[in-house]
PDB file of N, CA, C and O in Angstrom:
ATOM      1  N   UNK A   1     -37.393  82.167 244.195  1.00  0.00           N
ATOM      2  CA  UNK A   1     -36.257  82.336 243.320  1.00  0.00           C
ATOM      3  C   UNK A   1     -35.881  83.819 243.284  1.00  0.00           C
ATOM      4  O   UNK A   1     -36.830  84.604 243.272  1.00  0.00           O
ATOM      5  N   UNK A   2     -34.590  84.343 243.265  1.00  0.00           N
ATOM      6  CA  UNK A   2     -34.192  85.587 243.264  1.00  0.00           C
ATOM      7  C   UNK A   2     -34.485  86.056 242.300  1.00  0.00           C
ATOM      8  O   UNK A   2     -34.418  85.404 241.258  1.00  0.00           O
ATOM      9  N   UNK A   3     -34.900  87.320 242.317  1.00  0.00           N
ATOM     10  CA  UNK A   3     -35.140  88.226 240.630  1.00  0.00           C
ATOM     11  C   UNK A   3     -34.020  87.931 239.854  1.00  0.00           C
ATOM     12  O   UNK A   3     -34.102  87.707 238.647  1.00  0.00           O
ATOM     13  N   UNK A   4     -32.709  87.918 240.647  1.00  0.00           N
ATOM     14  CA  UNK A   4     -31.578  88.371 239.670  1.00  0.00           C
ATOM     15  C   UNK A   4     -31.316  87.043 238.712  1.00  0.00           C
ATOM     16  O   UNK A   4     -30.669  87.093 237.666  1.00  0.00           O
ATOM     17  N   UNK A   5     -31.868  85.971 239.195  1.00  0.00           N
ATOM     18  CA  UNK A   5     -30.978  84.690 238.405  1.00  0.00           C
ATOM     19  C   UNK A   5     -31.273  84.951 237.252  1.00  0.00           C
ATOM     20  O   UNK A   5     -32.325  85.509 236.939  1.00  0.00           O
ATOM     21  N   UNK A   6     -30.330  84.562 236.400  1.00  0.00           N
ATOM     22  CA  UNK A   6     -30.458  84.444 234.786  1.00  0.00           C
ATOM     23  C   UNK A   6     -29.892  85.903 234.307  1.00  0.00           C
ATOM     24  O   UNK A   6     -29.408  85.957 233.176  1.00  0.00           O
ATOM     25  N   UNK A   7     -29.926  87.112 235.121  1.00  0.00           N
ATOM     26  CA  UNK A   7     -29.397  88.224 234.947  1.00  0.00           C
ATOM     27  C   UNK A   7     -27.888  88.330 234.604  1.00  0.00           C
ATOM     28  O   UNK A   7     -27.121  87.825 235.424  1.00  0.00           O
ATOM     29  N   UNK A   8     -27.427  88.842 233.647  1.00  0.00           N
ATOM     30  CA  UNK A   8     -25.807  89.027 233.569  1.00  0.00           C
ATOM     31  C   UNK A   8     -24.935  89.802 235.144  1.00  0.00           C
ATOM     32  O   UNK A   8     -25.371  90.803 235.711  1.00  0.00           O
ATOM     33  N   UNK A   9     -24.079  89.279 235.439  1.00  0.00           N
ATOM     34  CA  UNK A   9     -23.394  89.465 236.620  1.00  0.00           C
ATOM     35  C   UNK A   9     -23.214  91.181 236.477  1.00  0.00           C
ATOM     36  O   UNK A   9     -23.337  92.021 237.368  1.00  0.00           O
ATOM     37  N   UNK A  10     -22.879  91.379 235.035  1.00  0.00           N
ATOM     38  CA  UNK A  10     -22.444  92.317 234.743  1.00  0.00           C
ATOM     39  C   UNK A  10     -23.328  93.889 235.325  1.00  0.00           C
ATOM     40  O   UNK A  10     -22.680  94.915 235.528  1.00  0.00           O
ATOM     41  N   UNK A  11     -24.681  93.836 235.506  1.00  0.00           N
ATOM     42  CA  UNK A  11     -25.160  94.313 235.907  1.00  0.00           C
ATOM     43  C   UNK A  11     -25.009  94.923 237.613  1.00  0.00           C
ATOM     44  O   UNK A  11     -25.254  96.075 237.970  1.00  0.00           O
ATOM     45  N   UNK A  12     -24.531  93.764 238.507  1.00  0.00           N
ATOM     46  CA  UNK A  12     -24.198  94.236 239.586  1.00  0.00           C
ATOM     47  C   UNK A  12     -22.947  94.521 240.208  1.00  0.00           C
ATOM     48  O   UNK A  12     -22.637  94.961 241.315  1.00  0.00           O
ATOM     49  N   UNK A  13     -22.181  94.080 238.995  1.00  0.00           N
ATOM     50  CA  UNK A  13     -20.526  94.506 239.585  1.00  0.00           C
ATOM     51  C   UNK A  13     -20.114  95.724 238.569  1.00  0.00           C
ATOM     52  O   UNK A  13     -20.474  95.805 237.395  1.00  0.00           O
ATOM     53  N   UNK A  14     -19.467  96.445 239.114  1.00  0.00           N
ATOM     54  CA  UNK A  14     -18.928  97.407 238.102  1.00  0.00           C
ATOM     55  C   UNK A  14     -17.593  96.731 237.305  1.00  0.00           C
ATOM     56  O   UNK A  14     -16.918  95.816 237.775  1.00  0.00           O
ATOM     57  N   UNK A  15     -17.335  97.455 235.845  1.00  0.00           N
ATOM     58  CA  UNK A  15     -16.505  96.890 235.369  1.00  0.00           C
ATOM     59  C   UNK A  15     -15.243  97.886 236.056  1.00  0.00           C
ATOM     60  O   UNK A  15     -15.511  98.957 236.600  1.00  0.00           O
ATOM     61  N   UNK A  16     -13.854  97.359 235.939  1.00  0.00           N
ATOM     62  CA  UNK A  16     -12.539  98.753 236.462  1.00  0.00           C
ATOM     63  C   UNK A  16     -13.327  99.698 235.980  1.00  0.00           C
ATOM     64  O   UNK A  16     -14.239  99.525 235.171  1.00  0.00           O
ATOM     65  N   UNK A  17     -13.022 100.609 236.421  1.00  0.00           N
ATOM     66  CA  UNK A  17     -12.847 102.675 236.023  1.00  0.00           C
ATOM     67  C   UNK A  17     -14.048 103.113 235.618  1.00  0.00           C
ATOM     68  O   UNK A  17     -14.068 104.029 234.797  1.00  0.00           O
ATOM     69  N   UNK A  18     -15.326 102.537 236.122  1.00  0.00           N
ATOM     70  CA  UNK A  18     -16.601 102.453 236.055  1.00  0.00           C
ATOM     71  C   UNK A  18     -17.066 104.338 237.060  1.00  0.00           C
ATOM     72  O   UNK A  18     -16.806 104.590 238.237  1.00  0.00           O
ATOM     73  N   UNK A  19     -17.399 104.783 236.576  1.00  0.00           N
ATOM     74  CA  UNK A  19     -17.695 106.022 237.397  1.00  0.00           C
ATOM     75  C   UNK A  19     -18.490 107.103 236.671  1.00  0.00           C
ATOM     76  O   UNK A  19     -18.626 107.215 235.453  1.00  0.00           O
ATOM     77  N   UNK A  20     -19.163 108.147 237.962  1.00  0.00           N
ATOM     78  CA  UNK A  20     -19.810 108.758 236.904  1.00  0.00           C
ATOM     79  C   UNK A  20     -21.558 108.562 236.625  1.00  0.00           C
ATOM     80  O   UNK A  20     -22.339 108.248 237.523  1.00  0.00           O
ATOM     81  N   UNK A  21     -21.848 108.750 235.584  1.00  0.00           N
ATOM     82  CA  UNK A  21     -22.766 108.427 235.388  1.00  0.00           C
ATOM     83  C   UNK A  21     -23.392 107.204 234.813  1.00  0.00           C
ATOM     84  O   UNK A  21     -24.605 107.058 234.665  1.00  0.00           O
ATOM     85  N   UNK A  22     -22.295 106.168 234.440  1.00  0.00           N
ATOM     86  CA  UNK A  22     -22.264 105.028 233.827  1.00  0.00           C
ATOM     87  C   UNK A  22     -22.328 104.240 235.088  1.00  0.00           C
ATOM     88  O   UNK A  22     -23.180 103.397 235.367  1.00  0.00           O
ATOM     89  N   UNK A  23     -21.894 104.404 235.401  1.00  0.00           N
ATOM     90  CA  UNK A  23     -22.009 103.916 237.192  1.00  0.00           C
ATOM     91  C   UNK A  23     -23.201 103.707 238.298  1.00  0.00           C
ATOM     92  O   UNK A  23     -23.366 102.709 238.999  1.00  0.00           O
ATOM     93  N   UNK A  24     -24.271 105.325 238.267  1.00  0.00           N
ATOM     94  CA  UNK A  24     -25.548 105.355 239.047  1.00  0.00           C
ATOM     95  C   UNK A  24     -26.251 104.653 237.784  1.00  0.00           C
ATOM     96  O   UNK A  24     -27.267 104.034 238.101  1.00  0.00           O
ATOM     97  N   UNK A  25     -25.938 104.621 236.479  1.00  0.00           N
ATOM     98  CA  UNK A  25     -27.096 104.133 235.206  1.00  0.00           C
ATOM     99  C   UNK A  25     -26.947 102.543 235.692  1.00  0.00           C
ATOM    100  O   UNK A  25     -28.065 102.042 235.813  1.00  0.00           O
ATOM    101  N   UNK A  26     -26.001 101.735 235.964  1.00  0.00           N
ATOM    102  CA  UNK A  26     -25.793 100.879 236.382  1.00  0.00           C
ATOM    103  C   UNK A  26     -26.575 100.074 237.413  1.00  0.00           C
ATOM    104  O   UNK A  26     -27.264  99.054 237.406  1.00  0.00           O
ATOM    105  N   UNK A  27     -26.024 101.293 238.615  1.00  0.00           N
ATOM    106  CA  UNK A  27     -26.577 100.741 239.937  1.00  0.00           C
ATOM    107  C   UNK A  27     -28.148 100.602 239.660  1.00  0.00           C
ATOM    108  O   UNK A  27     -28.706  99.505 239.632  1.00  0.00           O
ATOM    109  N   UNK A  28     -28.914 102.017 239.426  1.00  0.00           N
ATOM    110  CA  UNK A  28     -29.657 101.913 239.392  1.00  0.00           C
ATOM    111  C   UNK A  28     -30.725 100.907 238.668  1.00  0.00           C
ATOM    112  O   UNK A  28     -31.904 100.873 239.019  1.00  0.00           O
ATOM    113  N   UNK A  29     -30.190 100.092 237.620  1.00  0.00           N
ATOM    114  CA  UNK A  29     -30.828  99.359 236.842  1.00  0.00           C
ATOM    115  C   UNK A  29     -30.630  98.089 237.660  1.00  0.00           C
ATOM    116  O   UNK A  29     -31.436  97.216 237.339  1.00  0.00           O
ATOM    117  N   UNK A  30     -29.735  97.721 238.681  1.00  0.00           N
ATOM    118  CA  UNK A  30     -29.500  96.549 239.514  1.00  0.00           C
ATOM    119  C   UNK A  30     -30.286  96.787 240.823  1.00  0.00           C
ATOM    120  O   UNK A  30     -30.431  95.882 241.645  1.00  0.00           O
ATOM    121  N   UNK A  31     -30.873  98.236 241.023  1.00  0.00           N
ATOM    122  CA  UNK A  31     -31.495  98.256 242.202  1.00  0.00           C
ATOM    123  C   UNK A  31     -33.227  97.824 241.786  1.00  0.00           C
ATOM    124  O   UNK A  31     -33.922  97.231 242.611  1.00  0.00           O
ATOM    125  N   UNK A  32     -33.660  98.146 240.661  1.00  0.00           N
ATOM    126  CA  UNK A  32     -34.879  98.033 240.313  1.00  0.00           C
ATOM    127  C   UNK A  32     -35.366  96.545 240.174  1.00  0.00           C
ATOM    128  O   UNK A  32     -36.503  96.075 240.191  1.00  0.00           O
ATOM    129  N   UNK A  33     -34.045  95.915 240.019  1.00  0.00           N
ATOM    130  CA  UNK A  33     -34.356  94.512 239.668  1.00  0.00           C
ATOM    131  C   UNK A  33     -34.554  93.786 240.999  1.00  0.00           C
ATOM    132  O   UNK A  33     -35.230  92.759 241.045  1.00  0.00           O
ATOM    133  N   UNK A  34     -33.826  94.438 242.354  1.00  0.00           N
ATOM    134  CA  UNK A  34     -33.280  94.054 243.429  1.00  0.00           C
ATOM    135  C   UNK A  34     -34.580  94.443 244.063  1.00  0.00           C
ATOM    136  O   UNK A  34     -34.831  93.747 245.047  1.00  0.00           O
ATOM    137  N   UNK A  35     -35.828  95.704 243.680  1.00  0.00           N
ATOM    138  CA  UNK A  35     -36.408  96.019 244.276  1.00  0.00           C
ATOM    139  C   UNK A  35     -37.480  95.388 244.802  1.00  0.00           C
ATOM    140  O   UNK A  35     -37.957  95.895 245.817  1.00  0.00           O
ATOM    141  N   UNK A  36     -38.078  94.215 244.284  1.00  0.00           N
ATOM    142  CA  UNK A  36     -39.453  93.051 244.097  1.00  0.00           C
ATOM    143  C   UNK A  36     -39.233  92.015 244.638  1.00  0.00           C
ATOM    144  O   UNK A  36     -40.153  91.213 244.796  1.00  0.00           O
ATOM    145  N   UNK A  37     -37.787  91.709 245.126  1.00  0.00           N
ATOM    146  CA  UNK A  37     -37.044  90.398 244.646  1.00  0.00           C
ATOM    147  C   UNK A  37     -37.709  89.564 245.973  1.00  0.00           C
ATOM    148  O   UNK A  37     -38.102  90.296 246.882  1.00  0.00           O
ATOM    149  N   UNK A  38     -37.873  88.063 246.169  1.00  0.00           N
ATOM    150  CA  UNK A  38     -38.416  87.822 247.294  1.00  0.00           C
ATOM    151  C   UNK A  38     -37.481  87.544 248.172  1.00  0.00           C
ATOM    152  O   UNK A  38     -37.840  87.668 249.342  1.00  0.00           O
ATOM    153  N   UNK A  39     -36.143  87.127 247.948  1.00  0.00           N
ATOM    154  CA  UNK A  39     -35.220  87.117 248.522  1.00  0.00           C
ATOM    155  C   UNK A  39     -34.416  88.368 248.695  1.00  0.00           C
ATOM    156  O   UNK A  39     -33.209  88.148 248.787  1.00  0.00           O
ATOM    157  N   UNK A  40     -34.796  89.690 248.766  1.00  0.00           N
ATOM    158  CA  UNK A  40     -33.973  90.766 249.372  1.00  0.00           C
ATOM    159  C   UNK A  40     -33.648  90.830 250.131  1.00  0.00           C
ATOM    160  O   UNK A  40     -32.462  91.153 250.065  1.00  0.00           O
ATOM    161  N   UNK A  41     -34.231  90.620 251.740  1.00  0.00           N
ATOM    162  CA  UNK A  41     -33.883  90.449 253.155  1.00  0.00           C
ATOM    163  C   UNK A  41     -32.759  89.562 252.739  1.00  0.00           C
ATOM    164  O   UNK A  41     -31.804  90.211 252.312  1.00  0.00           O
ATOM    165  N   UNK A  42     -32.606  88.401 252.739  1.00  0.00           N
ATOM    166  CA  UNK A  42     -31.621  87.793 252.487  1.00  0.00           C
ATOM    167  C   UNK A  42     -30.216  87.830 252.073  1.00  0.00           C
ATOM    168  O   UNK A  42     -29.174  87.487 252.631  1.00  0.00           O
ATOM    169  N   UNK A  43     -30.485  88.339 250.946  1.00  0.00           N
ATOM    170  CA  UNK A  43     -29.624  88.625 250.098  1.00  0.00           C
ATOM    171  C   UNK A  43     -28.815  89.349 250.655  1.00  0.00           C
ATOM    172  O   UNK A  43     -27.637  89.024 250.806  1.00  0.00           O
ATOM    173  N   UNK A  44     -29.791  91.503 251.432  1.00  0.00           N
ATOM    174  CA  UNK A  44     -28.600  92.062 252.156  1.00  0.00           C
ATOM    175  C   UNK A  44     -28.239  91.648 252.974  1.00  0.00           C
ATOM    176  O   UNK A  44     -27.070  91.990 253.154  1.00  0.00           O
ATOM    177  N   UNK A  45     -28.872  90.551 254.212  1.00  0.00           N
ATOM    178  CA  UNK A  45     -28.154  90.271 255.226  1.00  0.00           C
ATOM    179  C   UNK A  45     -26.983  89.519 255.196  1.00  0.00           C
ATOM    180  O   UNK A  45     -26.095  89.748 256.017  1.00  0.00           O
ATOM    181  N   UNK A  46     -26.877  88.688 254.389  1.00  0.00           N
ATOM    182  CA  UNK A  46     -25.559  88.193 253.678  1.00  0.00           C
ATOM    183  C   UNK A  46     -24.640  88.929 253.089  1.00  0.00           C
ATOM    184  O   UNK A  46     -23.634  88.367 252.656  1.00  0.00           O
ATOM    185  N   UNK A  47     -24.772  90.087 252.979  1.00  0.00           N
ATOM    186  CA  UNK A  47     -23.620  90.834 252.184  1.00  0.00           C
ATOM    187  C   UNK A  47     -23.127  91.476 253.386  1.00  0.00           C
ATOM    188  O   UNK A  47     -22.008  91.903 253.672  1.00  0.00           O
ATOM    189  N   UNK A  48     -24.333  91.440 254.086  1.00  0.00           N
ATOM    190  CA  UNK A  48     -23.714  92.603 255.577  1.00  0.00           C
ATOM    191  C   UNK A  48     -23.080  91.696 256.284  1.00  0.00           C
ATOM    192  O   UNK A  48     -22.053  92.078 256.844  1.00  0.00           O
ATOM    193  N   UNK A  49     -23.482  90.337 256.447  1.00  0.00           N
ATOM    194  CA  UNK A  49     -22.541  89.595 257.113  1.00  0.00           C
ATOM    195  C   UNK A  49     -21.274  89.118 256.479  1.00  0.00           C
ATOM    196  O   UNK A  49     -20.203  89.247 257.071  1.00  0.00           O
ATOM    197  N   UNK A  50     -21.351  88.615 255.387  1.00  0.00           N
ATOM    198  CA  UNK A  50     -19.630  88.411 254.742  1.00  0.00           C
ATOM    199  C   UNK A  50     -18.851  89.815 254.504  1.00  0.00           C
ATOM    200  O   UNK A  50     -17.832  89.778 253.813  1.00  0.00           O
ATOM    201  N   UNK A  51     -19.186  90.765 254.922  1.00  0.00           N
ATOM    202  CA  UNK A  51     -18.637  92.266 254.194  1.00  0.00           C
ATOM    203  C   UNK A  51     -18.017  92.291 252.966  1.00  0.00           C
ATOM    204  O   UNK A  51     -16.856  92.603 252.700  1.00  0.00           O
ATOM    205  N   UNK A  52     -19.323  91.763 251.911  1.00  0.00           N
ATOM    206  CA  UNK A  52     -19.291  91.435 250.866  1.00  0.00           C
ATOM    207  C   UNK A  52     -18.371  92.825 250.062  1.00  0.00           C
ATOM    208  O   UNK A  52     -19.172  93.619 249.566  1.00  0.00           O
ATOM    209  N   UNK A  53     -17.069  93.188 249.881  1.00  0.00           N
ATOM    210  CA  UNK A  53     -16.547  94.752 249.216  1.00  0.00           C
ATOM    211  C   UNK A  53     -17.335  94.728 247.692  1.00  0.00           C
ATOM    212  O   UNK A  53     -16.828  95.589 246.973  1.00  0.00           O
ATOM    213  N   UNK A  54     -18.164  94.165 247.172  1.00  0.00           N
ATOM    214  CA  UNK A  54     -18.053  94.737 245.568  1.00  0.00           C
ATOM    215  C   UNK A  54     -19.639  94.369 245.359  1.00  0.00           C
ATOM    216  O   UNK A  54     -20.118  93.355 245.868  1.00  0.00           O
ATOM    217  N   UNK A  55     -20.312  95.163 244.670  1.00  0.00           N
ATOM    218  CA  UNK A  55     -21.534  94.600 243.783  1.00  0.00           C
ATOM    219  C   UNK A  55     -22.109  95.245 244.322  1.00  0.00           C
ATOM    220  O   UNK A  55     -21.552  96.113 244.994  1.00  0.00           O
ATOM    221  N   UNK A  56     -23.339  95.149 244.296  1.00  0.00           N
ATOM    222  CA  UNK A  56     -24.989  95.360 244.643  1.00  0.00           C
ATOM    223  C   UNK A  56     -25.568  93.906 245.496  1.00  0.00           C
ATOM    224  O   UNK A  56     -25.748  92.872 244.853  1.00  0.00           O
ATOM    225  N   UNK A  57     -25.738  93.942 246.472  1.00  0.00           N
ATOM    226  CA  UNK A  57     -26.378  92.861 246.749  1.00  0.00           C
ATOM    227  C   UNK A  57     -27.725  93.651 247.820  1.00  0.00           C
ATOM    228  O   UNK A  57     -27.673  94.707 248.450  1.00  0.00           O
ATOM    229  N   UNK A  58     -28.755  92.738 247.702  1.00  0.00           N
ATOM    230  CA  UNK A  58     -29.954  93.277 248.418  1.00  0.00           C
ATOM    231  C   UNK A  58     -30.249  94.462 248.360  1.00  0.00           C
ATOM    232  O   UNK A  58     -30.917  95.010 249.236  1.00  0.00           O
ATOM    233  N   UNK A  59     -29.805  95.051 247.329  1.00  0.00           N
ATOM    234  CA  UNK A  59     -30.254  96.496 246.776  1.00  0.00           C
ATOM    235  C   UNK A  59     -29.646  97.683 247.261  1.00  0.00           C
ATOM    236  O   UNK A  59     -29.974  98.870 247.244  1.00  0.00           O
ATOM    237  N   UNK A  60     -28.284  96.796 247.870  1.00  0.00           N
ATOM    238  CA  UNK A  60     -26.954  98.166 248.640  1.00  0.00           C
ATOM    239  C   UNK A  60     -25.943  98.167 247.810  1.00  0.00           C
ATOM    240  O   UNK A  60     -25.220  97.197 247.581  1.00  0.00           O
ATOM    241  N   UNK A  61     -25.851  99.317 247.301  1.00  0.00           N
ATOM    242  CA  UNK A  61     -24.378  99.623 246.892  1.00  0.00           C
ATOM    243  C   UNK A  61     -23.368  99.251 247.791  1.00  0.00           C
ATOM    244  O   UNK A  61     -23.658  99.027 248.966  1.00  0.00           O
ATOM    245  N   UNK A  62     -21.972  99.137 247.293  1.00  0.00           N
ATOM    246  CA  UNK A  62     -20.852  99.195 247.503  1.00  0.00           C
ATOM    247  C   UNK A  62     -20.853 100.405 248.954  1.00  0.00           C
ATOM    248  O   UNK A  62     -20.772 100.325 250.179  1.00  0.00           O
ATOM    249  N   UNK A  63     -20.979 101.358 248.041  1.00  0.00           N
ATOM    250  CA  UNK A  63     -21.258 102.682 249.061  1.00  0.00           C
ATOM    251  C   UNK A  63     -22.001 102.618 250.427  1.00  0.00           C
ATOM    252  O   UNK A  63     -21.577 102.873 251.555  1.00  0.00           O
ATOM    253  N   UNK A  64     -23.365 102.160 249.964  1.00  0.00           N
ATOM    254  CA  UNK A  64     -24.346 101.934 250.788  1.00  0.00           C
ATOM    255  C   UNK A  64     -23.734 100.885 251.905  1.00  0.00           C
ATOM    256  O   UNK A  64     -23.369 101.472 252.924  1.00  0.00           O
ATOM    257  N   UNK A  65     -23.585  99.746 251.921  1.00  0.00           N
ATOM    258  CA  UNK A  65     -22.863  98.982 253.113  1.00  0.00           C
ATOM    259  C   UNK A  65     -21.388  99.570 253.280  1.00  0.00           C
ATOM    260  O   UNK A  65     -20.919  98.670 253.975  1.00  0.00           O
ATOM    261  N   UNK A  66     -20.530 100.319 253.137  1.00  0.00           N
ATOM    262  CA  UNK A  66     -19.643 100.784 254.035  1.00  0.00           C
ATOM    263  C   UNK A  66     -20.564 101.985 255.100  1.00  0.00           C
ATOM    264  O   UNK A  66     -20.050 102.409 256.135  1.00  0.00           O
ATOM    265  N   UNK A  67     -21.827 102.375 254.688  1.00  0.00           N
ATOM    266  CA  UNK A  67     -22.318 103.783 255.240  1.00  0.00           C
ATOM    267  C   UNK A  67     -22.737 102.940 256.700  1.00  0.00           C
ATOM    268  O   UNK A  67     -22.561 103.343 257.850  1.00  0.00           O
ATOM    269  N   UNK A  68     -23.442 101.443 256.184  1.00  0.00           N
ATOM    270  CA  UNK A  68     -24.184 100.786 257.027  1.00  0.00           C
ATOM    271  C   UNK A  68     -23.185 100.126 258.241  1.00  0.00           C
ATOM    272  O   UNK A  68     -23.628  99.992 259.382  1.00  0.00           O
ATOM    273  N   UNK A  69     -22.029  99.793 257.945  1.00  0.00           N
ATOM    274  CA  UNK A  69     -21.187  99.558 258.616  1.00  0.00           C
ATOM    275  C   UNK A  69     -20.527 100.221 259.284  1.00  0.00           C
ATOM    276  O   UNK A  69     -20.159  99.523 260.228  1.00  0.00           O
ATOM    277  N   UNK A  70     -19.936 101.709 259.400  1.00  0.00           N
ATOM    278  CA  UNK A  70     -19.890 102.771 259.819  1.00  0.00           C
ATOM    279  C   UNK A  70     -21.214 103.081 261.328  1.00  0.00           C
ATOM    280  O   UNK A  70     -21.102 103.242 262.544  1.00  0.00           O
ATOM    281  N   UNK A  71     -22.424 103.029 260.298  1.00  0.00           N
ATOM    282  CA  UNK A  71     -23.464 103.474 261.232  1.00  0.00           C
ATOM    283  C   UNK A  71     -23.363 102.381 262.950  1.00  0.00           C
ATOM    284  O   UNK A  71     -23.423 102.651 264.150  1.00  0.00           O
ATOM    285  N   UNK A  72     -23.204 101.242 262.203  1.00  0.00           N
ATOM    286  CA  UNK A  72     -23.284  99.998 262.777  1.00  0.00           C
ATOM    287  C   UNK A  72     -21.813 100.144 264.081  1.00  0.00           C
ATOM    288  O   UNK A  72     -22.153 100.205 265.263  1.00  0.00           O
ATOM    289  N   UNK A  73     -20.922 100.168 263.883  1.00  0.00           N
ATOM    290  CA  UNK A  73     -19.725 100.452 264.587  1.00  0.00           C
ATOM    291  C   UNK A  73     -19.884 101.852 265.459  1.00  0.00           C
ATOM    292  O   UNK A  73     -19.091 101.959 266.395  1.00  0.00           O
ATOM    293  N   UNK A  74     -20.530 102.600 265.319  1.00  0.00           N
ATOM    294  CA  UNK A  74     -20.389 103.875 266.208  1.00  0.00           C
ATOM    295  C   UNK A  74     -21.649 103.984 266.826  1.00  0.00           C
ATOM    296  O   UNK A  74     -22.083 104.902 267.522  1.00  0.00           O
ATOM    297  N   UNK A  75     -22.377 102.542 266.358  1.00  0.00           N
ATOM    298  CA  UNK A  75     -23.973 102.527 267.314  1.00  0.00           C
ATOM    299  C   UNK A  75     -24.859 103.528 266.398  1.00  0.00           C
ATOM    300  O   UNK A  75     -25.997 103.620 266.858  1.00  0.00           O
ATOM    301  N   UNK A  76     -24.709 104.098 265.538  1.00  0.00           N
ATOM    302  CA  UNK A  76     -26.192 104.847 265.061  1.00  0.00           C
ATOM    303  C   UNK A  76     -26.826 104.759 264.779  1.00  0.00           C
ATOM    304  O   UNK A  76     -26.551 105.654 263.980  1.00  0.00           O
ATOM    305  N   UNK A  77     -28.183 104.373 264.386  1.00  0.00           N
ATOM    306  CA  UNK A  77     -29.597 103.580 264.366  1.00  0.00           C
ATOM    307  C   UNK A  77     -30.145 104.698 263.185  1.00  0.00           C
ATOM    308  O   UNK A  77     -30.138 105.922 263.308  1.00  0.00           O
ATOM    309  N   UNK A  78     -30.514 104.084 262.271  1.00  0.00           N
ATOM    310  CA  UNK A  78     -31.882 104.494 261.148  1.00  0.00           C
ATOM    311  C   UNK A  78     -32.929 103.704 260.977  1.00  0.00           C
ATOM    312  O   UNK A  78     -33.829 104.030 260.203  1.00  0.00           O
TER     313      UNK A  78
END
């Protein structure tokens, strides 16, 4: 079962005009939950495959999968 079920959505989507420090207080509280989870593999590979634009999924920001997608398109390997 995913860590997140039963969790408010609210946690991994930002609300509008969300920025700042209300924002990493956010993420970060959706990454900790994301961090144990047994379904993480999962979870990001599905976000990387639908190019999921919004939330936290598998413990990637918003941010984080455009970086990964980028990397991914110009071939760069981490």
């Amino acid at each position: 079962m995913a860590a997140c079920r039963g969790v408010a959505s609210s946690v991994f989507f930002s609300p509008d005009g969300e920025r700042g420090r209300a924002r990493a207080r956010r993420e970060a509280n959706a990454r900790q939950i994301c961090e144990d989870c047994p379904v993480l593999a999962q979870c990001r590979d599905h976000a990387l495959t639908a190019d999921e634009p919004y939330g936290i999924w598998g413990g990637m920001t918003e941010a984080d999968r455009r970086r990964h997608a980028r990397r991914t398109r110009t071939g760069e390997r981490r």
